[in-house]
PDB file of N, H, CA, C and O in Angstrom:
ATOM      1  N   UNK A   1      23.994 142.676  38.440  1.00  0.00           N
ATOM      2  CA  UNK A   1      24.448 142.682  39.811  1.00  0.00           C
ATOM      3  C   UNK A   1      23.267 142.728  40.782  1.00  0.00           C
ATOM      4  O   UNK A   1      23.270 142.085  41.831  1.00  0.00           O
ATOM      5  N   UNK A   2      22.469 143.348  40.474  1.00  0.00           N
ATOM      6  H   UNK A   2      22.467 143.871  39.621  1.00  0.00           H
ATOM      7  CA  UNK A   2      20.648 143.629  41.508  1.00  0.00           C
ATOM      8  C   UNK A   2      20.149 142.353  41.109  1.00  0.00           C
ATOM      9  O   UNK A   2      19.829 141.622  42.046  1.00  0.00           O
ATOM     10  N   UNK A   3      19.985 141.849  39.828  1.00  0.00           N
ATOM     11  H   UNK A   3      20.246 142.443  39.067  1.00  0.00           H
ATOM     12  CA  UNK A   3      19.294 140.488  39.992  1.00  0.00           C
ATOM     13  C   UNK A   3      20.217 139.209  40.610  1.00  0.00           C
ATOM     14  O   UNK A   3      19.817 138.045  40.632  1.00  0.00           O
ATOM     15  N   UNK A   4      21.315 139.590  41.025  1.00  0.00           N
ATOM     16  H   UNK A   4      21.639 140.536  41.007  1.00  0.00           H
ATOM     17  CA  UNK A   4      22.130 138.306  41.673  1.00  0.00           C
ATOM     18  C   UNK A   4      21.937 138.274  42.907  1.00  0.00           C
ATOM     19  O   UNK A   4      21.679 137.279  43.585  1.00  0.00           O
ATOM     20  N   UNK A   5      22.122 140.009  43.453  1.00  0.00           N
ATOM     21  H   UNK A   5      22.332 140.817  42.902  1.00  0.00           H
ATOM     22  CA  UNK A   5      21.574 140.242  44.780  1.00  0.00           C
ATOM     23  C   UNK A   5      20.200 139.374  45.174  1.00  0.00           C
ATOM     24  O   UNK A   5      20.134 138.448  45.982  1.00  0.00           O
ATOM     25  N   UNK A   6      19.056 139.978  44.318  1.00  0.00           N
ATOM     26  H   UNK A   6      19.109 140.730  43.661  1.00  0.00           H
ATOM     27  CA  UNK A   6      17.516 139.448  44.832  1.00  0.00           C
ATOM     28  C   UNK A   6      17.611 137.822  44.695  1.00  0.00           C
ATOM     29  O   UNK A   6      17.068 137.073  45.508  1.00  0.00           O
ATOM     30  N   UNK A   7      18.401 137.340  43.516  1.00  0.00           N
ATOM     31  H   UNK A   7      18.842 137.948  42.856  1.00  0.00           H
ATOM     32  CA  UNK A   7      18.281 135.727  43.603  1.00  0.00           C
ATOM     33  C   UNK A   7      19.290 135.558  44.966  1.00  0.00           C
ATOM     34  O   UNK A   7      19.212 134.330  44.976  1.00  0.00           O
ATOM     35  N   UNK A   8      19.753 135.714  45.569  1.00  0.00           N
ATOM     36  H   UNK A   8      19.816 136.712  45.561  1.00  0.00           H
ATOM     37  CA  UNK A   8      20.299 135.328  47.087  1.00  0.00           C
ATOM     38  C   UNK A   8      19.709 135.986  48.255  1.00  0.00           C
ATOM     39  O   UNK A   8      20.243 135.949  49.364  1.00  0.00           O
ATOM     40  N   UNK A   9      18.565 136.613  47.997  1.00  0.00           N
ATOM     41  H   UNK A   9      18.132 136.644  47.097  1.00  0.00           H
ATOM     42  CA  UNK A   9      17.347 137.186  49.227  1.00  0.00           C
ATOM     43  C   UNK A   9      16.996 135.817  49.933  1.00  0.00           C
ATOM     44  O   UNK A   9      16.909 134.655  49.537  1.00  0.00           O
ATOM     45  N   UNK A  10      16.831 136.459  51.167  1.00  0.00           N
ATOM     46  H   UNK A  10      16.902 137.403  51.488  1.00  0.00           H
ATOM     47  CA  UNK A  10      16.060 135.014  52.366  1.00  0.00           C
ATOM     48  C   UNK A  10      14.926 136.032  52.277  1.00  0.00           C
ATOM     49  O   UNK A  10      14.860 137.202  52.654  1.00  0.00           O
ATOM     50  N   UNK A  11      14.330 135.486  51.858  1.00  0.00           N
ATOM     51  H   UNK A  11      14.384 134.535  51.551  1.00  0.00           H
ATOM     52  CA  UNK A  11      12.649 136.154  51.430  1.00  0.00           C
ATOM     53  C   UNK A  11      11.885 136.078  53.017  1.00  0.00           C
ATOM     54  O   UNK A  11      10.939 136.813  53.299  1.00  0.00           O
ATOM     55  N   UNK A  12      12.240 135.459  53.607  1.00  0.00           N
ATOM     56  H   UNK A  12      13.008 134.862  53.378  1.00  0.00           H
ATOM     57  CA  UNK A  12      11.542 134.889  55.142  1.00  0.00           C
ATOM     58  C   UNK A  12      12.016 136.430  55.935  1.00  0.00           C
ATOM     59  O   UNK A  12      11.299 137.321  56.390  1.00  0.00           O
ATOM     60  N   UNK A  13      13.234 136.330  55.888  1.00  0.00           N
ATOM     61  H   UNK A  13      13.817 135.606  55.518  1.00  0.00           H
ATOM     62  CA  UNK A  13      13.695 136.988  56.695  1.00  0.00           C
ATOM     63  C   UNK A  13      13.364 139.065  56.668  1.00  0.00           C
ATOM     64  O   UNK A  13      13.335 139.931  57.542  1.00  0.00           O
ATOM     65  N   UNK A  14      13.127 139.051  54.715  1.00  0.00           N
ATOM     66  H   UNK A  14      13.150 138.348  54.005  1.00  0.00           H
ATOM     67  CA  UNK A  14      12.920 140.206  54.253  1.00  0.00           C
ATOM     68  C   UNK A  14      11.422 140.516  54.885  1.00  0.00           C
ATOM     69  O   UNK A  14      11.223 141.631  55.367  1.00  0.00           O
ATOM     70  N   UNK A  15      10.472 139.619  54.881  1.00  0.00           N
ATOM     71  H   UNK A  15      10.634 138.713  54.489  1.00  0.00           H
ATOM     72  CA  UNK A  15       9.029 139.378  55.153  1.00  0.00           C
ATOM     73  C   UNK A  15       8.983 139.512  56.805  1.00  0.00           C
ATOM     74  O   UNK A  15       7.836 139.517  57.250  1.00  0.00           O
ATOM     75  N   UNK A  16      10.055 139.621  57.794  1.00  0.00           N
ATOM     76  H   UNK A  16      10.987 139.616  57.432  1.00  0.00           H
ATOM     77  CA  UNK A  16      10.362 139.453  59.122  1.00  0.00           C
ATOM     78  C   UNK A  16      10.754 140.975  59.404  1.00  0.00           C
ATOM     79  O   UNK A  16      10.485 141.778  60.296  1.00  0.00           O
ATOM     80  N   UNK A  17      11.341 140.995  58.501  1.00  0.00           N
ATOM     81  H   UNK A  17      11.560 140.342  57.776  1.00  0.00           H
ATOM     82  CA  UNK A  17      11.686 142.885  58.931  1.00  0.00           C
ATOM     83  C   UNK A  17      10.724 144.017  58.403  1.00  0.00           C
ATOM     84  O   UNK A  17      10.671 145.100  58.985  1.00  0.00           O
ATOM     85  N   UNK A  18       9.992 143.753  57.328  1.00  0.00           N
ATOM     86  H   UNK A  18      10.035 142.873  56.855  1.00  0.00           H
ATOM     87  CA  UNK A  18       9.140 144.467  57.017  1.00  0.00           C
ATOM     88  C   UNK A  18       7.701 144.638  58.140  1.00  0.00           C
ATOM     89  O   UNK A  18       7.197 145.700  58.505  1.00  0.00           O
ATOM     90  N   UNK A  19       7.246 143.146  58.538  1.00  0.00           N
ATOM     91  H   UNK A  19       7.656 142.283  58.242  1.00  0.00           H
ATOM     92  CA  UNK A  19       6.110 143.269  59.821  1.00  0.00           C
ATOM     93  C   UNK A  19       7.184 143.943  61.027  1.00  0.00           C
ATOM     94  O   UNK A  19       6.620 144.804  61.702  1.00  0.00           O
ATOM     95  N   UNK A  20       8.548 143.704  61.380  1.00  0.00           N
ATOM     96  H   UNK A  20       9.007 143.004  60.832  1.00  0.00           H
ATOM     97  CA  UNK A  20       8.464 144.901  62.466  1.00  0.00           C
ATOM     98  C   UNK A  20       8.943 146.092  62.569  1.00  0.00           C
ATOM     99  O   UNK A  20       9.407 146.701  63.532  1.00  0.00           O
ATOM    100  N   UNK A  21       8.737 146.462  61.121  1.00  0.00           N
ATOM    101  H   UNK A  21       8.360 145.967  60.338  1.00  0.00           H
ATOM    102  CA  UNK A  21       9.000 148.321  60.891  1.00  0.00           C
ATOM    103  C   UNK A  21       7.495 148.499  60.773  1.00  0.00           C
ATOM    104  O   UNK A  21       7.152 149.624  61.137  1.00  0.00           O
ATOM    105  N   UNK A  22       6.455 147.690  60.356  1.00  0.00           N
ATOM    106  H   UNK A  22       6.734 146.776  60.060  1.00  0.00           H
ATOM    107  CA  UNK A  22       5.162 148.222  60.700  1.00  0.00           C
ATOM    108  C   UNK A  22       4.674 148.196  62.064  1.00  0.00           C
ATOM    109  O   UNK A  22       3.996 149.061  62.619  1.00  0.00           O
ATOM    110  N   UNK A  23       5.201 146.843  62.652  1.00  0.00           N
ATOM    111  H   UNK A  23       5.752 146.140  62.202  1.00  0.00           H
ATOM    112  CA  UNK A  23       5.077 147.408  63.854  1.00  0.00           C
ATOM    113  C   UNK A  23       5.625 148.322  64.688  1.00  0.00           C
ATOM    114  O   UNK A  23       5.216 148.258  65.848  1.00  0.00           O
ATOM    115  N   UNK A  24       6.219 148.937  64.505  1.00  0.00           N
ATOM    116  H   UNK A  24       6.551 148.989  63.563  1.00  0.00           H
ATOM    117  CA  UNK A  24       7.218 150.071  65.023  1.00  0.00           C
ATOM    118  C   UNK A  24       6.576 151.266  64.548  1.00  0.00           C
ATOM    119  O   UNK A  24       6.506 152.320  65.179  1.00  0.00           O
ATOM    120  N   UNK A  25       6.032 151.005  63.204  1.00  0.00           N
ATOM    121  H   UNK A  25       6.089 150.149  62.691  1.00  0.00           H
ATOM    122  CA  UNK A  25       5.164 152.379  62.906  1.00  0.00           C
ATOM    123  C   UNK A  25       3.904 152.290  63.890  1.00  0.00           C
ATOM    124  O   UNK A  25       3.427 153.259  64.480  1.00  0.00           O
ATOM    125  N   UNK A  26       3.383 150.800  63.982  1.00  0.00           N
ATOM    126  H   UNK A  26       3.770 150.013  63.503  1.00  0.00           H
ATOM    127  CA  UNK A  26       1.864 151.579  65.126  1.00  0.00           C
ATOM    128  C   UNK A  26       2.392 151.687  66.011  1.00  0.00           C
ATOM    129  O   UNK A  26       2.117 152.809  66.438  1.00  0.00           O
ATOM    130  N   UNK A  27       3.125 151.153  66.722  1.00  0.00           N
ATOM    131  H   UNK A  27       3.348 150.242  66.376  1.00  0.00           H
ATOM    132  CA  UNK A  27       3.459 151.451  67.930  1.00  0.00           C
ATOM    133  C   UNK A  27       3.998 153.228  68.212  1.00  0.00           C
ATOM    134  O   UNK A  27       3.471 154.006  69.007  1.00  0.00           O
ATOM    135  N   UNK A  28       4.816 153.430  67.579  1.00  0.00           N
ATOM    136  H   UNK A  28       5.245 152.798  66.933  1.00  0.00           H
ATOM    137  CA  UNK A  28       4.697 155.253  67.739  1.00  0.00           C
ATOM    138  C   UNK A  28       3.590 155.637  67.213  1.00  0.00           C
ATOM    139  O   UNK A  28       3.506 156.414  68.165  1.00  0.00           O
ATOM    140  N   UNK A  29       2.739 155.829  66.674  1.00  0.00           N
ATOM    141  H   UNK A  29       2.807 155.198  65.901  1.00  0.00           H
ATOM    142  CA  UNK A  29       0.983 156.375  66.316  1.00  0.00           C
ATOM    143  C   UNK A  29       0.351 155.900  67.366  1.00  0.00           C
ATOM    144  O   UNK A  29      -0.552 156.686  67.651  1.00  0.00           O
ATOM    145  N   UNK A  30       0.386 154.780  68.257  1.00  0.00           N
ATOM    146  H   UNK A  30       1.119 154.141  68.025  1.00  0.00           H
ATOM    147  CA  UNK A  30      -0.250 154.639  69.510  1.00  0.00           C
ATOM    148  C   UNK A  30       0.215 155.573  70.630  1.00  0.00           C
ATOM    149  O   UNK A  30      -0.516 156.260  71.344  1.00  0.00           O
ATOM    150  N   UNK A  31       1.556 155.488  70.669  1.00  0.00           N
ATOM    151  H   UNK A  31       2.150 154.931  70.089  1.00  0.00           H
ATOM    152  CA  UNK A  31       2.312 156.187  71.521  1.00  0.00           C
ATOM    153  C   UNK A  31       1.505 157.626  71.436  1.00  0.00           C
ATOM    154  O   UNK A  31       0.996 158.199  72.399  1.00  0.00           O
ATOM    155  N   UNK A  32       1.503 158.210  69.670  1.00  0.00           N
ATOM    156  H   UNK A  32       1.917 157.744  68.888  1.00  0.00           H
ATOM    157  CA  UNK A  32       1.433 159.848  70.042  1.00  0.00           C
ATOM    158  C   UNK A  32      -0.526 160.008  70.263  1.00  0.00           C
ATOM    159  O   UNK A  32      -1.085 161.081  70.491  1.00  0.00           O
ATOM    160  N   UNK A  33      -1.281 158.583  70.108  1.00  0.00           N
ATOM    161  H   UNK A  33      -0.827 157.712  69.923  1.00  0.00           H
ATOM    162  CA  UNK A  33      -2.696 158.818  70.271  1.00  0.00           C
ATOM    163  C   UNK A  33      -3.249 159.040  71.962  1.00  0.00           C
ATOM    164  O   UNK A  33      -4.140 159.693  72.506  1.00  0.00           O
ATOM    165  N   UNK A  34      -1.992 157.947  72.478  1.00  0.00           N
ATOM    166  H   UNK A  34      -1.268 157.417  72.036  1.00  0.00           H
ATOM    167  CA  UNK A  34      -1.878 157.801  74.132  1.00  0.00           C
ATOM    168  C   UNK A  34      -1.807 159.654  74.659  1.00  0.00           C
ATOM    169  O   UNK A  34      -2.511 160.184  75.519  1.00  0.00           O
ATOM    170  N   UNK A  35      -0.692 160.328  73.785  1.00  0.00           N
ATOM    171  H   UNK A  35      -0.120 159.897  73.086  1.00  0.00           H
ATOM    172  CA  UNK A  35      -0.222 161.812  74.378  1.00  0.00           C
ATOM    173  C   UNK A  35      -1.288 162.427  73.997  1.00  0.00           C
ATOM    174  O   UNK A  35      -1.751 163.249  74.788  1.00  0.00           O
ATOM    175  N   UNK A  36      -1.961 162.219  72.730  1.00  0.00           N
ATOM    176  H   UNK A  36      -1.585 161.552  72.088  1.00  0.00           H
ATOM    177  CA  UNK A  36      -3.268 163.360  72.551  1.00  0.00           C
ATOM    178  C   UNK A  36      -4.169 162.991  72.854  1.00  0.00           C
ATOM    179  O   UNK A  36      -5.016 163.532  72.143  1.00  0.00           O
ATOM    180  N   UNK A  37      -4.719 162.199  73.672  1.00  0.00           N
ATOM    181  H   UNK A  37      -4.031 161.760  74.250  1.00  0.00           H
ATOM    182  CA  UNK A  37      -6.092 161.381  74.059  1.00  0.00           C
ATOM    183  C   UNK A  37      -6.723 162.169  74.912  1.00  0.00           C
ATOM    184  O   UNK A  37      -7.827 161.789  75.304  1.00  0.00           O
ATOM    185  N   UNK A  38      -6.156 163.508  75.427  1.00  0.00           N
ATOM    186  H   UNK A  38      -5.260 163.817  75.109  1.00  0.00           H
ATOM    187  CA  UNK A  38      -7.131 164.205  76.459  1.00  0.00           C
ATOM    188  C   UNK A  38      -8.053 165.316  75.539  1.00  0.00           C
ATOM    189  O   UNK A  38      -9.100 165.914  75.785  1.00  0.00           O
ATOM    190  N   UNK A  39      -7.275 165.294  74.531  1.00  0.00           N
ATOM    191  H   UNK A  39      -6.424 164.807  74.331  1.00  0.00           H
ATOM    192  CA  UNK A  39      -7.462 166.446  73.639  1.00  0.00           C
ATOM    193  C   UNK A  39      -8.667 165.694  72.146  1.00  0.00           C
ATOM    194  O   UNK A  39      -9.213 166.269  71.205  1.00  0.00           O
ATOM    195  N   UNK A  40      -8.664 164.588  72.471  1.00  0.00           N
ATOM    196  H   UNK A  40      -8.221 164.121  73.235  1.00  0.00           H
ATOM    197  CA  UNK A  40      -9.541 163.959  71.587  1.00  0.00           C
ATOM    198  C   UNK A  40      -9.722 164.270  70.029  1.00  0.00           C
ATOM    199  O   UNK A  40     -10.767 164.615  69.478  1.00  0.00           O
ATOM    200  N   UNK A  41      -8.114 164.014  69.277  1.00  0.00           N
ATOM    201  H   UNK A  41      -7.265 163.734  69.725  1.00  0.00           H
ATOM    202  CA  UNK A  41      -8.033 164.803  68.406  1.00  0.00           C
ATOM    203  C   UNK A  41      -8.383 163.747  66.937  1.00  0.00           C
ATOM    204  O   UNK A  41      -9.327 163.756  66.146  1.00  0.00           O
ATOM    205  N   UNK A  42      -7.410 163.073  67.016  1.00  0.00           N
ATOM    206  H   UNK A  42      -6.644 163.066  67.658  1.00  0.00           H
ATOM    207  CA  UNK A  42      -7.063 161.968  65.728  1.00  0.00           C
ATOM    208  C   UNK A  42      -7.049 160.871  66.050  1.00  0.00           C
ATOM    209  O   UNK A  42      -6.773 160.340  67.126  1.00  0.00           O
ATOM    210  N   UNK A  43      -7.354 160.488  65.109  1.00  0.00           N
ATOM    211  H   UNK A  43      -7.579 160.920  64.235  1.00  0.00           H
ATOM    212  CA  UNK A  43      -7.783 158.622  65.113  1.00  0.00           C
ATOM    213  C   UNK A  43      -5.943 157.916  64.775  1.00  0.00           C
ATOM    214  O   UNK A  43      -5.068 158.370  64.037  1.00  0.00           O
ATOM    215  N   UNK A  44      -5.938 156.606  65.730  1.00  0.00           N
ATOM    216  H   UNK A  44      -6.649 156.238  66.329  1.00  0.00           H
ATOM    217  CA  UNK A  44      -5.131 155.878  65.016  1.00  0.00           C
ATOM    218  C   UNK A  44      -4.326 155.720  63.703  1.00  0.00           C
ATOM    219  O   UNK A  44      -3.123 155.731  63.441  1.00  0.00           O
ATOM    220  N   UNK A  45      -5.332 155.585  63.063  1.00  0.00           N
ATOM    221  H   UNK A  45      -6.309 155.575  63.277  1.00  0.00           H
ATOM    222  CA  UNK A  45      -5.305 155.605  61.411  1.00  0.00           C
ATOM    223  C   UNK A  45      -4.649 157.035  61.067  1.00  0.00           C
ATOM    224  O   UNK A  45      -3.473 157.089  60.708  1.00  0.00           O
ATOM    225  N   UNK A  46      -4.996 157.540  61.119  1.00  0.00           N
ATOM    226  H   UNK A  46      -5.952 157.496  61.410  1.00  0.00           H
ATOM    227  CA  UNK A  46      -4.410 159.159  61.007  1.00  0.00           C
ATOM    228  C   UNK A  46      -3.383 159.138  61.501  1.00  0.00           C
ATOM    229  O   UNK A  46      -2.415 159.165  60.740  1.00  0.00           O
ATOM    230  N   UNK A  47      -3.190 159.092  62.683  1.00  0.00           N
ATOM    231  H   UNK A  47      -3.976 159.070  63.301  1.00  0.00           H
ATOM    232  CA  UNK A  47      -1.724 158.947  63.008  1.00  0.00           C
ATOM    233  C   UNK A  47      -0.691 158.551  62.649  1.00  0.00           C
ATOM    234  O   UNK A  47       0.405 159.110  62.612  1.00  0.00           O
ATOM    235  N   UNK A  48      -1.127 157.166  62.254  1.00  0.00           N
ATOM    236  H   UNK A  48      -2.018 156.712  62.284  1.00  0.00           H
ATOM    237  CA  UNK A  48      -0.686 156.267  61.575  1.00  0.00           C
ATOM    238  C   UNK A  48       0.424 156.947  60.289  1.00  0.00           C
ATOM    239  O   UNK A  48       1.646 157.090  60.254  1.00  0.00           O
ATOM    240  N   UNK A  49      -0.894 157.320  59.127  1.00  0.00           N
ATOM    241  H   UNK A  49      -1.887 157.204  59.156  1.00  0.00           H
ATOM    242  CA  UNK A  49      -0.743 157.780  58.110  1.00  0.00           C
ATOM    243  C   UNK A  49       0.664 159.384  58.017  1.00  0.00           C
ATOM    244  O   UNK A  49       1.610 159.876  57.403  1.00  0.00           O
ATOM    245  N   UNK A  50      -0.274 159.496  59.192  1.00  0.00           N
ATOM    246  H   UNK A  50      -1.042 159.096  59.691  1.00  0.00           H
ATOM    247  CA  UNK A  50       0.650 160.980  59.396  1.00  0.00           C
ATOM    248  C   UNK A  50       2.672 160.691  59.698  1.00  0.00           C
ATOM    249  O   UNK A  50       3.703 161.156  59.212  1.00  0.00           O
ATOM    250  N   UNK A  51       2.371 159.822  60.606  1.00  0.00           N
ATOM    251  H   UNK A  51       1.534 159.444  61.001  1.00  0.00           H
ATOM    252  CA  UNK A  51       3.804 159.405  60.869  1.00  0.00           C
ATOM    253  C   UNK A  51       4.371 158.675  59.553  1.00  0.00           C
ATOM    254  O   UNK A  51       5.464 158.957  59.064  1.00  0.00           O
ATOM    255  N   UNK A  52       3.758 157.997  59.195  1.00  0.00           N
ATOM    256  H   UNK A  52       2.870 157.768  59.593  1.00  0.00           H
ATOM    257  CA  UNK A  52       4.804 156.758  57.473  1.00  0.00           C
ATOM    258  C   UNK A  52       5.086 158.407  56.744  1.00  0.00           C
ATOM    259  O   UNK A  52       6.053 158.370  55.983  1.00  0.00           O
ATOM    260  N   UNK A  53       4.564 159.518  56.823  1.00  0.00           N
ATOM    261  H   UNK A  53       3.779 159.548  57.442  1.00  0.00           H
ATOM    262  CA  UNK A  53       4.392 160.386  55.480  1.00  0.00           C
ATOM    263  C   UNK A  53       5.485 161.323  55.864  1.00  0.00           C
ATOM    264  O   UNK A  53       6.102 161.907  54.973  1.00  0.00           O
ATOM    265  N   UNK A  54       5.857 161.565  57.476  1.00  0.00           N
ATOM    266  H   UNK A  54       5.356 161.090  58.200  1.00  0.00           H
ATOM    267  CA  UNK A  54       6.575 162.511  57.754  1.00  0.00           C
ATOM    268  C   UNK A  54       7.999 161.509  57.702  1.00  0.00           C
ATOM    269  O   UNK A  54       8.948 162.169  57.279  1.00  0.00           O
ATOM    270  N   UNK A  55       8.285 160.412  57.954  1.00  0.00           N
ATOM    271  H   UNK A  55       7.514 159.876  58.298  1.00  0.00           H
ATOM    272  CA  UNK A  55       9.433 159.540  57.702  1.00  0.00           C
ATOM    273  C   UNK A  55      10.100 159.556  56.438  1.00  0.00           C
ATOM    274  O   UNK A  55      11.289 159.783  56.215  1.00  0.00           O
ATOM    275  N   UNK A  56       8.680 159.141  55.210  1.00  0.00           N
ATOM    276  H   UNK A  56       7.714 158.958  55.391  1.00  0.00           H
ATOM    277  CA  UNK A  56       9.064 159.536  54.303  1.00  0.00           C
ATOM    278  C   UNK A  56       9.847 160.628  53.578  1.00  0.00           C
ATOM    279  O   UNK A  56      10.749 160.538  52.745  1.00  0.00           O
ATOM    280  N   UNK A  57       9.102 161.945  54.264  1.00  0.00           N
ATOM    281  H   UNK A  57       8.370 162.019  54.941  1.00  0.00           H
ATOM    282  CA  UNK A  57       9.541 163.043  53.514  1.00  0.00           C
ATOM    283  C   UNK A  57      10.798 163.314  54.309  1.00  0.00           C
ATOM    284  O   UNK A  57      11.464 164.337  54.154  1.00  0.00           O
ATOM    285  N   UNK A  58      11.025 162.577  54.966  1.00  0.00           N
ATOM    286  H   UNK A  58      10.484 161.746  55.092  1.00  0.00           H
ATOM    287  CA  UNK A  58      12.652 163.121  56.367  1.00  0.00           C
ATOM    288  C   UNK A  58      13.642 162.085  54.918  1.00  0.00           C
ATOM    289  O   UNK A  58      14.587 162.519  54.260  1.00  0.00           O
ATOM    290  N   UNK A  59      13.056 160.822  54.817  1.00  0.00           N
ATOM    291  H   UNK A  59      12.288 160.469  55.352  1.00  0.00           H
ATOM    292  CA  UNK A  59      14.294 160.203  54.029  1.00  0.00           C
ATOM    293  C   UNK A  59      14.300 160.310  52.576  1.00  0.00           C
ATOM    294  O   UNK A  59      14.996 159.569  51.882  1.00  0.00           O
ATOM    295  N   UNK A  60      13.359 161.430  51.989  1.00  0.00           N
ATOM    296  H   UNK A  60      12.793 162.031  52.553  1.00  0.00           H
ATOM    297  CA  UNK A  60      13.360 161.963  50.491  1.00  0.00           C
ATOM    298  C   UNK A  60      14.259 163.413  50.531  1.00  0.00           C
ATOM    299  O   UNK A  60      15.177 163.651  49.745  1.00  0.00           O
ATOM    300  N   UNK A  61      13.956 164.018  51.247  1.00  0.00           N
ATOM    301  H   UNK A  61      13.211 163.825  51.885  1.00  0.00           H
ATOM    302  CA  UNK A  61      14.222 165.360  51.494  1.00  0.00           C
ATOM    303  C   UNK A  61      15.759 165.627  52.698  1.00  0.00           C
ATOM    304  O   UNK A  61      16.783 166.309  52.656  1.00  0.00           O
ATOM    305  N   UNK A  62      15.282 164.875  53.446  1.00  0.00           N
ATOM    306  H   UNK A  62      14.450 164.321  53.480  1.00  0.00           H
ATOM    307  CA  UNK A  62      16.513 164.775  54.524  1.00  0.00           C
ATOM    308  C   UNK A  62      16.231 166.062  55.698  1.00  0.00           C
ATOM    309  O   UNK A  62      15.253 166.807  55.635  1.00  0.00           O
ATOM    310  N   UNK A  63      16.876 166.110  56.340  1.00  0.00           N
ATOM    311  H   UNK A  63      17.670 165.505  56.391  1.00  0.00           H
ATOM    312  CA  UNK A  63      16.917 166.946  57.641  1.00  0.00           C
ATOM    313  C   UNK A  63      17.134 168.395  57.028  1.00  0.00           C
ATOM    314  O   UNK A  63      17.779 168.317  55.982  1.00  0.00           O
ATOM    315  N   UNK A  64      16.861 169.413  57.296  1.00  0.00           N
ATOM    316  H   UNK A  64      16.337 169.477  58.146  1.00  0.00           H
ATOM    317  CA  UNK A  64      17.174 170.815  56.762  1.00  0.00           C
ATOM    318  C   UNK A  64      18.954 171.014  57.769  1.00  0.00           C
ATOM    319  O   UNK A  64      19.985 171.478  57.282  1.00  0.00           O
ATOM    320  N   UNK A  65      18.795 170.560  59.019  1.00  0.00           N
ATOM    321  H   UNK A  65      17.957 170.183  59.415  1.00  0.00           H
ATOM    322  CA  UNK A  65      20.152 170.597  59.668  1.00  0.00           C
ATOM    323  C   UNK A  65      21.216 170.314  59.567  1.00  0.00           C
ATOM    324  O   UNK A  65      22.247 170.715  60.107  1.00  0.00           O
ATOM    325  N   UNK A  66      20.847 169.076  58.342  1.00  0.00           N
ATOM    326  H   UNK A  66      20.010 168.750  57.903  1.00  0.00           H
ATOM    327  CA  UNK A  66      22.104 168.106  58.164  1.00  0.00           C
ATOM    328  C   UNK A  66      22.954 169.008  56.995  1.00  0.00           C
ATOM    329  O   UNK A  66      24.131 168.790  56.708  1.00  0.00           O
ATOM    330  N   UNK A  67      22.038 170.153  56.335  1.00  0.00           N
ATOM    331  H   UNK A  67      21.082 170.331  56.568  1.00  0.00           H
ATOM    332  CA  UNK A  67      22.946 170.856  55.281  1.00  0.00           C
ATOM    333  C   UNK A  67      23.310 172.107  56.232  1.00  0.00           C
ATOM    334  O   UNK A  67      23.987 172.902  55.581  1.00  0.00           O
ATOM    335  N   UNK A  68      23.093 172.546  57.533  1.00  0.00           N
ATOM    336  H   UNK A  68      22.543 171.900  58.062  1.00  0.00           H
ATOM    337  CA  UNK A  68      24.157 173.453  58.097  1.00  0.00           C
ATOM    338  C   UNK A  68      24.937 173.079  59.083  1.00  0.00           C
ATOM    339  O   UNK A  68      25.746 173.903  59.507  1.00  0.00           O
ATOM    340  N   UNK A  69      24.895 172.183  59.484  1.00  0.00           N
ATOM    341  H   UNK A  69      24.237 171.513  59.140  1.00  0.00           H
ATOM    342  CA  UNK A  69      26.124 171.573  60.626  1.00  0.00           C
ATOM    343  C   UNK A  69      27.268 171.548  59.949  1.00  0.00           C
ATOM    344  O   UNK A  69      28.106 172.304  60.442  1.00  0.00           O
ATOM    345  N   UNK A  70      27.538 171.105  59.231  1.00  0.00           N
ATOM    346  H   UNK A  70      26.857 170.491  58.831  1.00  0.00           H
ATOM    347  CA  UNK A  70      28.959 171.482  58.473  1.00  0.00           C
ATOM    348  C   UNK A  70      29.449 173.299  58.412  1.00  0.00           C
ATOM    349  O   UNK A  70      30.582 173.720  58.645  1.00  0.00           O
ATOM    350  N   UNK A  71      28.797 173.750  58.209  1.00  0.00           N
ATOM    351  H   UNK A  71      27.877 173.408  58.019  1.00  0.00           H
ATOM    352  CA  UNK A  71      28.867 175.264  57.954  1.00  0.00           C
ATOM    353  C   UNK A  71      29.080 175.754  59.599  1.00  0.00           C
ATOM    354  O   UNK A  71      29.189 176.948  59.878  1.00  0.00           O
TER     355      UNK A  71
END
């Protein structure tokens, strides 16, 4: 069933959404370099890095809130 899926991928289109979730990632790491720039803290790159890692761990781990709003 997954290899029937990937043989009917528009590979163009997969390759189209992937450049603008990276761009969406620099663009917030610019955003938060713009807010700390008086403070002359972290580089781009760092930022960068810092934001893909905290996304990550939000969609491995999930929100701590989302297990007490129900409660």
């Amino acid at each position: 069933m997954a290899a029937a899926a990937l043989a009917r991928l528009d590979w163009p289109w997969l390759l189209l959404s992937l450049v603008m979730v990276a761009a969406t990632y620099y663009g917030r790491a610019l955003r938060w370099a713009v807010f700390l720039k008086p403070l002359k803290l972290p580089t781009i790159r760092n930022l960068l890095f810092r934001h893909c890692h905290r996304v990550r761990r939000r969609h491995l781990f999930g929100r701590p809130g989302e297990l007490v709003r129900p409660i």
